[in-house]
C-alpha positions in Angstrom: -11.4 -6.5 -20.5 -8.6 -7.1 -23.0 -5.7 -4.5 -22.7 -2.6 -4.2 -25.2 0.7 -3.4 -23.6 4.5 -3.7 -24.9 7.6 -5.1 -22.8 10.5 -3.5 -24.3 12.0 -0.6 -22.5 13.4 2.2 -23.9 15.2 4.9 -23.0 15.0 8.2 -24.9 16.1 11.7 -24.7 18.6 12.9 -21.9 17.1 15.3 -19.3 19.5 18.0 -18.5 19.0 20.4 -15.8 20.0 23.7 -17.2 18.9 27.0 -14.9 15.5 28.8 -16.4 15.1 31.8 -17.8 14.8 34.9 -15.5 10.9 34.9 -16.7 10.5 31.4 -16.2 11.1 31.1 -12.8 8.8 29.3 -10.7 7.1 31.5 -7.9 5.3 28.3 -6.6 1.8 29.3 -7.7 1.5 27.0 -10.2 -0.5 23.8 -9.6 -0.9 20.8 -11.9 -3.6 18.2 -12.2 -5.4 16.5 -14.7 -8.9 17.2 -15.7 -11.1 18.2 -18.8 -11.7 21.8 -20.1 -15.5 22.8 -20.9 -17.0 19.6 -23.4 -14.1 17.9 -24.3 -14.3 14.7 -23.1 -10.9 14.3 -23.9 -8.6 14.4 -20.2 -5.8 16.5 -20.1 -2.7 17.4 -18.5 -3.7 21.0 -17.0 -1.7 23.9 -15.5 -3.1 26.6 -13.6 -1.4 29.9 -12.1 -3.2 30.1 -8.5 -2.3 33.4 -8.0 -4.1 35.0 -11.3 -7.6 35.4 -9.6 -8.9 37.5 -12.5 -9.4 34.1 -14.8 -8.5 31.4 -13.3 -8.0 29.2 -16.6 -5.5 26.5 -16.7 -3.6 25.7 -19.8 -2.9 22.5 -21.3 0.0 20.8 -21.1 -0.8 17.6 -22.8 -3.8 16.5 -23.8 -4.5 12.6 -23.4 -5.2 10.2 -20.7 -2.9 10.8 -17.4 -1.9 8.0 -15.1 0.3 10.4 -12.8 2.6 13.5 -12.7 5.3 14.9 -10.7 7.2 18.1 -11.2 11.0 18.3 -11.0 12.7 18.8 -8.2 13.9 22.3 -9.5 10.4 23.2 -11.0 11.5 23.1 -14.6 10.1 20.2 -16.0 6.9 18.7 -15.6 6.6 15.0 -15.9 3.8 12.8 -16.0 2.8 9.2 -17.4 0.5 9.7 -20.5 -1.6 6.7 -22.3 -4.1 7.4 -25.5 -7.3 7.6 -24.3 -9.8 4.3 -25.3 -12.1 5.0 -28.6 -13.7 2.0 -29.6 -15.1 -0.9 -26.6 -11.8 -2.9 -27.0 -8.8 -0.5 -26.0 -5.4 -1.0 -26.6 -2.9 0.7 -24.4 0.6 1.6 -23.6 2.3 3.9 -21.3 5.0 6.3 -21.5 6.7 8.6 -19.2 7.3 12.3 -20.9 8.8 15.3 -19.7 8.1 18.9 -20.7 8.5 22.2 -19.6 5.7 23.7 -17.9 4.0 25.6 -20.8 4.1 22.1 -22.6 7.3 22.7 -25.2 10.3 20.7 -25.2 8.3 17.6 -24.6 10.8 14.5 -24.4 10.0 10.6 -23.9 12.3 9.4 -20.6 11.2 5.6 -20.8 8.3 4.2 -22.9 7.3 0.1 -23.7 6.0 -0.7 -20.3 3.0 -0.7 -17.9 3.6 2.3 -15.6 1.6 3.0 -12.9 3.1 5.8 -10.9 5.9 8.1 -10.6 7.9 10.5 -8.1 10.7 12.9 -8.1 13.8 12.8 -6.8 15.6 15.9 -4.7 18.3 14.9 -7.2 16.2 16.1 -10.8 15.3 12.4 -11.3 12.4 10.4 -11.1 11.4 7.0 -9.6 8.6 4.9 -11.8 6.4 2.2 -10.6 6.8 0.0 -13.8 5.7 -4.0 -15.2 5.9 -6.7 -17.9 2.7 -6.7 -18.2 2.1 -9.0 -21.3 0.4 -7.9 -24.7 -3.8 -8.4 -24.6 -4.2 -9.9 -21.0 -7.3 -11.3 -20.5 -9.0 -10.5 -17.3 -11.5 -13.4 -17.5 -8.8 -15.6 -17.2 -6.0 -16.4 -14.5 -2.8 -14.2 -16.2 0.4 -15.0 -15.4 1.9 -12.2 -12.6 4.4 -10.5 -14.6 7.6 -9.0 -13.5 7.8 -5.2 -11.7 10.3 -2.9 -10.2 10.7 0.7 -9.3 12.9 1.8 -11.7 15.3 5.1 -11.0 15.5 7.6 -14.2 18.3 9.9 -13.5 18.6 13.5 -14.4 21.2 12.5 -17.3 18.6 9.9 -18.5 20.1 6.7 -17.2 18.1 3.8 -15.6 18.9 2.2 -13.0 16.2 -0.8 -11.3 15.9 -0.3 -7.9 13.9 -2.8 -6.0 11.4 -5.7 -7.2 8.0 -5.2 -6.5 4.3 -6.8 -6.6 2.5 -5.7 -9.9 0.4 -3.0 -7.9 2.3 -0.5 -6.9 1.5 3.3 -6.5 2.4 6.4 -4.2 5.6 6.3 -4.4 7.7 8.7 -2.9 11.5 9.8 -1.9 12.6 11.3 1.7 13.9 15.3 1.3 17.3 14.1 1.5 16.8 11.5 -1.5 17.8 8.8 0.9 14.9 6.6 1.5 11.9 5.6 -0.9 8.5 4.5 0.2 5.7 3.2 -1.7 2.5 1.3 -1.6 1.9 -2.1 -2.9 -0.7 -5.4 -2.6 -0.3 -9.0 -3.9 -2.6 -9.8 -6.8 -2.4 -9.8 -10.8 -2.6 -7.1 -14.2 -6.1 -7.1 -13.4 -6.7 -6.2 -9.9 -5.6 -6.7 -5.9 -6.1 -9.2 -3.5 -4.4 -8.0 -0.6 -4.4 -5.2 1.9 -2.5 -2.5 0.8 0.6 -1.9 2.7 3.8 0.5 2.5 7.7 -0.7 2.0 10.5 1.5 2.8 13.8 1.1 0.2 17.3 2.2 0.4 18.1 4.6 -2.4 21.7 3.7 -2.4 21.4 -0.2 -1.9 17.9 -1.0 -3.0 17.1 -3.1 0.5 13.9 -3.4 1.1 11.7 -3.5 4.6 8.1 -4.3 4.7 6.4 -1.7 7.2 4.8 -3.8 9.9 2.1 -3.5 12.7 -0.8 -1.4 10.3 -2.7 -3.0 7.4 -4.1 -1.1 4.8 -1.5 1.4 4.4 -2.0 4.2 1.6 -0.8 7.6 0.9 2.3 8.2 2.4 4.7 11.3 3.0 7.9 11.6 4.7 8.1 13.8 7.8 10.8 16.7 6.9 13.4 14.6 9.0 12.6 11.2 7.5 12.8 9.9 10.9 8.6 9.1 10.0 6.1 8.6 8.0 2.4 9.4 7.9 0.2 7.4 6.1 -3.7 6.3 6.1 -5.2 3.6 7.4 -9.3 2.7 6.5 -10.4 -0.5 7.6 -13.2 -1.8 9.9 -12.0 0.3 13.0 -12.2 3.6 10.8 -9.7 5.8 8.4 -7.2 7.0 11.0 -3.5 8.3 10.5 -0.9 5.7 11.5 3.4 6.8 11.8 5.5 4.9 10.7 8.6 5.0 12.4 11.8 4.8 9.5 14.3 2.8 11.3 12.3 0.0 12.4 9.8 0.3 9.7 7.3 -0.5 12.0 4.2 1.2 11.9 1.6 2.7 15.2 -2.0 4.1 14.5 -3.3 6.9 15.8 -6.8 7.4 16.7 -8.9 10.1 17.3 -12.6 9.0 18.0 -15.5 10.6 16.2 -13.3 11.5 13.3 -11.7 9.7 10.5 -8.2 11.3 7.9 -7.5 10.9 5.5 -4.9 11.5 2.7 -1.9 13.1 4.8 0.6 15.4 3.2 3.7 17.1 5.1 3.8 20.7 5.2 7.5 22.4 3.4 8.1 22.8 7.0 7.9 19.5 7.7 6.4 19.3 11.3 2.8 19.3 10.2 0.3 17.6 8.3 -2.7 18.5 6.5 -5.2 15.8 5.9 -8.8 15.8 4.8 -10.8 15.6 8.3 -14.5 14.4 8.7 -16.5 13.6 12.0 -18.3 10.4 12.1 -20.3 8.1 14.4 -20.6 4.6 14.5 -23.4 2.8 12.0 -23.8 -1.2 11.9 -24.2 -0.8 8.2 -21.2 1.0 7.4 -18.7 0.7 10.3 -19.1 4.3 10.6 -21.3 7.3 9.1 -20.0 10.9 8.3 -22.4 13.6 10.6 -20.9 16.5 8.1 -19.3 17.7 5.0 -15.2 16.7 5.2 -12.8 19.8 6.1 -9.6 19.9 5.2 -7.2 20.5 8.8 -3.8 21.3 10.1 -2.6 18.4 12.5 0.8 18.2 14.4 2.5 14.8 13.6 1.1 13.3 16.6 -2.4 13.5 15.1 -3.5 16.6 17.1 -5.5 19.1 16.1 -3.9 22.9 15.1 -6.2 24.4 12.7 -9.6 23.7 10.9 -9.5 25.3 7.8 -13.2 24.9 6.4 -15.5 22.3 5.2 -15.0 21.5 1.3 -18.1 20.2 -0.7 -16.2 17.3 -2.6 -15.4 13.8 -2.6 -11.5 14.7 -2.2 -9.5 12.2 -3.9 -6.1 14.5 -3.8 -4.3 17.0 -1.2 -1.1 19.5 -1.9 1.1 22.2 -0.2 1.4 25.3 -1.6 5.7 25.3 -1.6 5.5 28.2 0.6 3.6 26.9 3.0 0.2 29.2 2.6 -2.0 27.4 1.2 -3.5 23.9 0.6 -5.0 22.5 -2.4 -7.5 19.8 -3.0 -9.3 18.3 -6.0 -12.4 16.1 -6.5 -15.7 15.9 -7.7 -19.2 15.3 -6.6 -21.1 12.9 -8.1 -24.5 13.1 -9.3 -26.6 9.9 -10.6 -28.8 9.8 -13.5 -31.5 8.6 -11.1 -32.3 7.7 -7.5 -29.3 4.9 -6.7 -28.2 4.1 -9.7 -24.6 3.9 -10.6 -24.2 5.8 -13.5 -24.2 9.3 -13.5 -22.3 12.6 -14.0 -19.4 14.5 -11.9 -19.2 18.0 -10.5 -14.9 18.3 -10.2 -13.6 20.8 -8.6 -10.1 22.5 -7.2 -9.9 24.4 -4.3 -7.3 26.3 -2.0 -7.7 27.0 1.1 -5.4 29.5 2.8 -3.5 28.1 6.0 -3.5 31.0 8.0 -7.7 31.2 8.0 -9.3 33.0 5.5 -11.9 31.9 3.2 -11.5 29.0 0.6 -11.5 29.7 -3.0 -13.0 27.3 -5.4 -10.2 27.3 -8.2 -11.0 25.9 -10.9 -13.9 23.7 -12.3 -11.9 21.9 -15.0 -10.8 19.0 -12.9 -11.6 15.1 -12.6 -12.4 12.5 -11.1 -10.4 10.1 -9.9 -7.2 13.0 -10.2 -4.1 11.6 -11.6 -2.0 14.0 -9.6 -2.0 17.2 -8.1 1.0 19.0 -7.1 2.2 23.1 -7.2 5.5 23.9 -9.0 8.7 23.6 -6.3 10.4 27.3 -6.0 13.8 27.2 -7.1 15.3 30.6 -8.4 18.7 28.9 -9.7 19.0 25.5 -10.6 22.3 24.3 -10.6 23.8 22.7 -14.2 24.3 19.6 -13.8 28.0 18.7 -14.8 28.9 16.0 -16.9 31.4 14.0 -14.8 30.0 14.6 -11.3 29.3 12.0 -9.3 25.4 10.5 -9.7 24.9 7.9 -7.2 22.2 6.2 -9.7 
């Protein structure tokens, strides 16, 4: 595989925070996610209001291939990490990270010219990107060279500011409510792959140190208790997919089990003392370390890992998890997938998004224009007034 990516970065329009229109405001019903609408093949950058239960249709924001999105912390601006989809068997391919509003106007390029991989925003109107010099047409047969990463801070004014070195591979990033702390995922390895255990690393915002999180391997998905005093992550290895906290001022890192069951991808509720997770009861199998005995349902645990509410079994192969900002509901996306024959590995997918209410009720299947493999999935914040952000003010970035 032979992929084309440029080094230079470069640093486009400003993004100023100005307060929305009156009919703008967000209500914190709209969800983004990245799928493909009826037979275009082409993937898209999708918007859907969860609260219009008459149609149900998302729009399009941008159309093109989707790495990863974030809204802003305010909920005006929508930004994701776009690529141009392959068309011939040899694709060439660069990254960019673009901004819009959410009905897909006033589209502006923050930083273009290198290999991004992931991206988060900041409580600040920012954004933190997962970015590489990866070199031009790397050649995965070979041995290529590891190139040179970061995390790299874009601030609501449109400065840049690198924050902390990292491996090439590194995803789910992701910034403490008070803007504080960062934490992402990483593993060793090269452009082309890993060849490590994913683990998580915890970074000061202000100083850029850097702790590796230690006493779990395997660590994916994290999300920052609403103190920041913890963080729940996932673990899947040989003894099962389990929750594991993390505790923030040791960075060190406990599991926590619960037999005949397996979580996985935890995400905080607004209120920040519960998670929901995507729940499914297994049993032990030689062949598999362990065997689902049911469908997976998406639950309501306490931070300790203790069941507080089941809210139904979901017919997917969930690849992505968010709270509604209000707290009532719970999204998920996925996709079944169907092969052309009797094991083989080629096939089709039947994506879906779903909500499920929090308080019990029955799940409502969304939406049938998602993806596999979602490159995001996240409801617009609610804020009413953004301030303006004042030229002059302090920025610590």
């Amino acid at each position: 595989m032979r992929r084309r990516w440029s080094t230079a970065v470069v640093l486009a329009a400003a993004l100023v925070l100005t307060p929305l229109p009156a009919t703008a405001r967000s209500t914190g019903q709209e969800l983004a996610f990245t799928g493909w609408v009826g037979a275009d093949v082409r993937q898209r950058l999708l918007v859907l209001d969860t609260a219009d239960t008459a149609t149900a249709e998302p729009r399009t924001v941008a159309p093109g291939g989707i790495a990863d999105l974030a809204w802003s912390a305010d909920g005006s601006r929508l930004a994701w990490i776009g690529f141009e989809e392959p068309t011939g068997p040899v694709a060439d391919t660069e990254t960019t990270l673009y901004s819009a509003r959410p009905d897909g106007t006033d589209r502006r390029t923050l930083l273009a010219g290198s290999s991004l991989a992931d991206v988060a925003a900041a409580p600040d109107g920012g954004f933190a990107v997962a970015r590489s010099d990866v070199r031009d047409l790397v050649d995965c047969a070979g041995h290529p060279p590891v190139p040179a990463a970061d995390i790299t801070l874009v601030s609501p004014a449109g400065r840049t500011r690198r924050l902390t070195d990292t491996p090439v591979n590194t995803w789910a990033l992701q910034f403490s409510r008070d803007g504080a702390d960062l934490v992402w995922a990483s593993s060793d390895g090269d452009p082309c792959g890993s060849s490590s255990w994913p683990h998580l690393n915890l970074t000061d915002v202000a100083t850029g140190t850097t702790r590796a999180v230690t006493g779990a391997r395997s660590l994916q998905s994290p999300t920052f208790s609403g103190d920041g005093r913890t963080v729940l992550a996932a673990t899947s290895d040989e003894f099962g997919d389990d929750l594991v906290r993390v505790d923030v001022a040791t960075a060190s890192a406990r599991r926590v089990q619960t037999p005949g069951f397996s979580e996985r991808l935890p995400s905080v509720s607004p209120s920040g003392d519960t998670v929901a997770v995507v729940r499914t009861a297994v049993v032990p199998d030689p062949h598999t370390y362990f065997r689902p005995v049911q469908d997976p349902h998406v639950a309501v645990l306490d931070l300790e890992g203790n069941l507080l509410r089941d809210l139904g079994a979901v017919d997917l192969q969930v690849d992505q998890l968010a709270w509604s900002p209000d707290g009532s509901t719970v999204a998920v996306a996925g996709a079944n997938f169907v092969p052309d024959t009797p094991g083989s590995d080629v096939g089709s997918a039947d994506p879906a998004v779903w909500t499920f209410p929090t308080a019990g009720g029955t799940p409502r299947r969304l939406s049938d224009s998602a993806g596999f493999a979602t490159a995001g999935l996240a409801f617009r914040p609610t804020f009413p007034d953004p301030p303006t952000l004042v030229r002059g003010t302090r920025d610590r970035r």
